[in-house]
N, C-alpha and C positions, 0 to 999 in steps of 0.2 A: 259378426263379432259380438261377445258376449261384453255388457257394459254393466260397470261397477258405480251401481245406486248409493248416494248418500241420503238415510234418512235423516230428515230437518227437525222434527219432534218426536222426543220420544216420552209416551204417558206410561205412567209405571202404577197399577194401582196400592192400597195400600190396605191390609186388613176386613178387606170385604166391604169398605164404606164407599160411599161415595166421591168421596176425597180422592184425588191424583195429584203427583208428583209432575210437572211440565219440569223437563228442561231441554234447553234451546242448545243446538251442535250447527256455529255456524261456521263455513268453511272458510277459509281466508285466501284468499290466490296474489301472486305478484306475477308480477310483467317479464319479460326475458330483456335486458338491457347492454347497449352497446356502451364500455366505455373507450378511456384514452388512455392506457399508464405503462408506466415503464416497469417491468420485474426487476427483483434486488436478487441477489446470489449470497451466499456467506461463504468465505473462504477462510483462511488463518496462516501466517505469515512472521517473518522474523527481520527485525531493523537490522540493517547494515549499511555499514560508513559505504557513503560515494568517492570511489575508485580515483575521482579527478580531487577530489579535496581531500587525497595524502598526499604526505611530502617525504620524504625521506633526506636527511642529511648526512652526505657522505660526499667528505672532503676528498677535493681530486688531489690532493698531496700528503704526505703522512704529516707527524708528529707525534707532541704530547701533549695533555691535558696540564693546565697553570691552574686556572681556574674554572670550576663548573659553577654555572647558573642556574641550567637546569639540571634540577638536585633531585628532584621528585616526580617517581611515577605519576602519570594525570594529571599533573600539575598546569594549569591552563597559561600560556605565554601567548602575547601580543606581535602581530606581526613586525619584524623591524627590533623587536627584544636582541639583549644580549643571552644566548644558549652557551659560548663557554670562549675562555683566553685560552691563546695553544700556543706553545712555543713549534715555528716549522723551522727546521735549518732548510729546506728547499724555497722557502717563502720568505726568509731572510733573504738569501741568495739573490731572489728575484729583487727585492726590494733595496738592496744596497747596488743592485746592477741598473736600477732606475734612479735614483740618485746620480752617482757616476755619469748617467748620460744625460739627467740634470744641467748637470756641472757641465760636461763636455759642449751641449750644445749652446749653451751660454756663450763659450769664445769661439765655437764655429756651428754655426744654427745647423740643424738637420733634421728636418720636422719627420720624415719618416721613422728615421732611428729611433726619436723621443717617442711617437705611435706605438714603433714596435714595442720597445720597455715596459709600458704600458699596458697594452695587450697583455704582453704576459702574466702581467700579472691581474689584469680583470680575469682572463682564462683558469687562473688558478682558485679565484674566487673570493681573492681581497678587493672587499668595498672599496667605494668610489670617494670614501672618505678617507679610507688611510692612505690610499694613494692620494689625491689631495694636499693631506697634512705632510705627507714627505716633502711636497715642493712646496709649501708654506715654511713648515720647521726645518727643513733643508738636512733633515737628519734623519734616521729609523727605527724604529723601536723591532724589538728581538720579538714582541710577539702580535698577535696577529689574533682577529676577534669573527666568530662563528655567531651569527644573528639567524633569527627566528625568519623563514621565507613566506610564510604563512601564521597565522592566528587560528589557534587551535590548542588541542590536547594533546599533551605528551605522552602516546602510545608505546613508545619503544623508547629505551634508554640502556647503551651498551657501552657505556664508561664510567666511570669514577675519577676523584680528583687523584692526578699525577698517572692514567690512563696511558698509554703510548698506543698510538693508533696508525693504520696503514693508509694507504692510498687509495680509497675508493668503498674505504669501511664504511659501511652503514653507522652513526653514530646516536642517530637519534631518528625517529618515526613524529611525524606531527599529525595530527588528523582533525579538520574541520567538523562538526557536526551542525554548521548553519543549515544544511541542506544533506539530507542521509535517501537510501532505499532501504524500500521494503521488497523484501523476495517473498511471495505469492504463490503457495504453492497449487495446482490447479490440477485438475482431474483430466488423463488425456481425452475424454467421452466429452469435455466440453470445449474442447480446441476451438469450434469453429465460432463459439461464441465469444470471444475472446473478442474479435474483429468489431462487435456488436456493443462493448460495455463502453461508454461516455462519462461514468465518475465514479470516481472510488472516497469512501469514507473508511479511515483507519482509525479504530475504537482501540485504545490503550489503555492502560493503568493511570497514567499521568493526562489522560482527556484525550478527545478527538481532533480531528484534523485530517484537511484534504490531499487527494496526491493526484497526480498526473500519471499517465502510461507512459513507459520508459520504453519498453521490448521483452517479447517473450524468447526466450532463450532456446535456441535450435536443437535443444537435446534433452533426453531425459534424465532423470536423478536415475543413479544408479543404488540408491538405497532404498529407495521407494515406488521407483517408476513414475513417477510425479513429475510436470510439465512444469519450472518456473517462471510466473511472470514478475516481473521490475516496474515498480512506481518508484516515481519521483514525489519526497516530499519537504515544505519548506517545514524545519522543524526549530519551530518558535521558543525561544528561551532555552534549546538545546534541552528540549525535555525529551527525545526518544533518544534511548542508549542502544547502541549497538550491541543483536541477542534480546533484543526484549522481544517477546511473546505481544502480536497484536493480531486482531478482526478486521476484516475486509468485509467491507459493504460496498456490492457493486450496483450502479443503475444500468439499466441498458436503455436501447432507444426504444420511444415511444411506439405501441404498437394497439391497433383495436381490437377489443376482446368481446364475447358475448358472454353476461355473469347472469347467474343465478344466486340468492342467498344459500349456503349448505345446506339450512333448513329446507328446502324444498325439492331436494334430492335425495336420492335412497340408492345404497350402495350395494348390489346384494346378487351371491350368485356369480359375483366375478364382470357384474354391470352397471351402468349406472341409469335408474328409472325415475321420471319424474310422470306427474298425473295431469293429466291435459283434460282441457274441456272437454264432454264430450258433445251431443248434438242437441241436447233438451238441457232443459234448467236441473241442477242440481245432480247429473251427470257428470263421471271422471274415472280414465280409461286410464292402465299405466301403457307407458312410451320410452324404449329404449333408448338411450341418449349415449353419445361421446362426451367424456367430463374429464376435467381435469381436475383434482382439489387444492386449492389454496388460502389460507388462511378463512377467511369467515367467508368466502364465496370459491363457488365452482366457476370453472371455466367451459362455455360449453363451445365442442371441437364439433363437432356435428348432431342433427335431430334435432333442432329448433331453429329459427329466426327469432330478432328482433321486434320484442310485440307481445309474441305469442304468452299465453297466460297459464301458470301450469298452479296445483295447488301448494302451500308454505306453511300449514300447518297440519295436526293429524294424522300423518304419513304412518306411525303406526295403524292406525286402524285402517288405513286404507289399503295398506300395506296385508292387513289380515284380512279384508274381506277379499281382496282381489285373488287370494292363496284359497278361500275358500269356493271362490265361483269360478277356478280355473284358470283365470284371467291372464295369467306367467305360464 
């Protein structure tokens, strides 16, 4: 095997005199190193509301709208809020037929009867207060109050005041944003590492924050071919809006690697070469390596151990002199 010399001195004369120019070419080698770390991925991804923290309100009886409270798109209501007064003639009904058996069972007690009346009208979906205040006030009022089931934003709003509304209308959308997903969109070629990632960081406009793996979704987009995966995240001060544009930073699990700095590999030809010692001093052979490149170190997949010492700097010229003695 032909071995590629590094001259250590090179004397350069100058002008015919005596005088020479010394300068010193010294070679610099690094060690081949095991480390411990976990690879990050970057993906990119879009917030959306959690599926369990909507509400939808839609009265299981008709009527009309008396008064709206919630007046305003977005408008943020407290759970237990008043959302609007409705006049029902079916929830009248109900409520002047509990009275009545009020009254009735007072001079002949009949605990069932009273239950059932009752019933009715918790099924309808009058609070436990206006039923209440009927057997306190012993009387009924003609309308009837729609309260807030959740604490949230007002997503949808599909009335106005004096509204006449059906039986099962959707009236109002609520939507929590304490806790939203991020849908993740993910390349199918990395499916199987999916199984593999341990933390996600979600990089936003409005700051970062951690999320938890929810499930990847058993199908693919039909607009993209793109695999979706679902994090959970707690979304602090209700700063990610649903449709915001966010960064996925994944860790996976820890795994040992064998690095080289960049600097000490040479890419070329469709390979990757680094320069090993060879058998005398001042000796250095090129050595086809399996590499991987990432960030300021290679990864090396095979052609070295742990240890081993290859050269880190000069690769140009060694790089020329090994082209010129055959050495590739």
């Amino acid at each position: 095997m032909r071995v590629l010399y590094i001259l250590l001195f090179l004397h350069v004369s100058i002008f015919a005199k005596d005088a020479t120019v010394e300068q010193l070419f010294s070679v610099q080698t690094v060690k081949v190193k095991k480390i411990e770390t976990a690879q990050s991925k970057k993906y990119y991804g879009y917030i959306k509301e959690n599926d369990a923290l909507v509400y939808d309100v839609s009265p299981r009886f008709g009527g009309y709208i008396e008064v709206l409270k919630a007046d305003k798109l977005y408008m943020y209501v407290t759970k237990g809020s008043l959302l609007a007064t409705v006049y029902s003639p079916e929830v009248l009904r109900a409520k002047e037929e509990y009275l009545n058996t009020l009254n009735y069972t007072k001079r002949i007690p009949n605990k069932a009867m009273l239950e059932s009346a009752k019933e009715k009208l918790l099924l309808l979906g009058v609070s436990k207060e206006e039923i209440d205040a009927i057997q306190t006030d012993e009387k009924v009022s003609r309308y009837t109050n729609i309260y807030a089931p959740i604490s949230g934003y007002l997503f949808e709003k599909n009335v106005v005041n004096g509204s006449g509304f059906a039986m099962k209308q959707k009236l109002f959308s609520l939507v929590s944003l304490e806790d939203v997903w991020v849908e993740v969109a993910i390349y199918p070629q990395d499916i199987n590492l999916v199984s593999s990632f341990t933390g996600f960081k979600i990089i936003s406009p409005v700051g970062d924050f951690q999320a938890t793996k929810e499930m990847l979704y058993p199908k693919l987009s039909k607009k993209d071919a793109l695999l979706t995966l679902r994090l959970d995240v707690k979304n602090r001060d209700d700063l990610l809006l649903p449709d915001m544009y966010v960064s996925v930073m994944t860790d996976m699990q820890k795994k040992s690697y064998l690095t080289l700095p960049s600097t000490a590999v040479i890419f070329k030809n469709a390979k990757h070469y680094v320069f090993i010692k060879g058998e005398y001093e001042g000796e250095y052979e090129p050595k086809v390596i399996e590499a991987k490149e990432m960030d300021a170190h290679t990864y090396i997949i095979k052609g070295l151990n742990e240890g081993d010492e290859v050269v880190d700097n000069a690769l140009f010229m060694m790089d020329s002199d090994a082209q010129i003695n055959g050495l590739y």
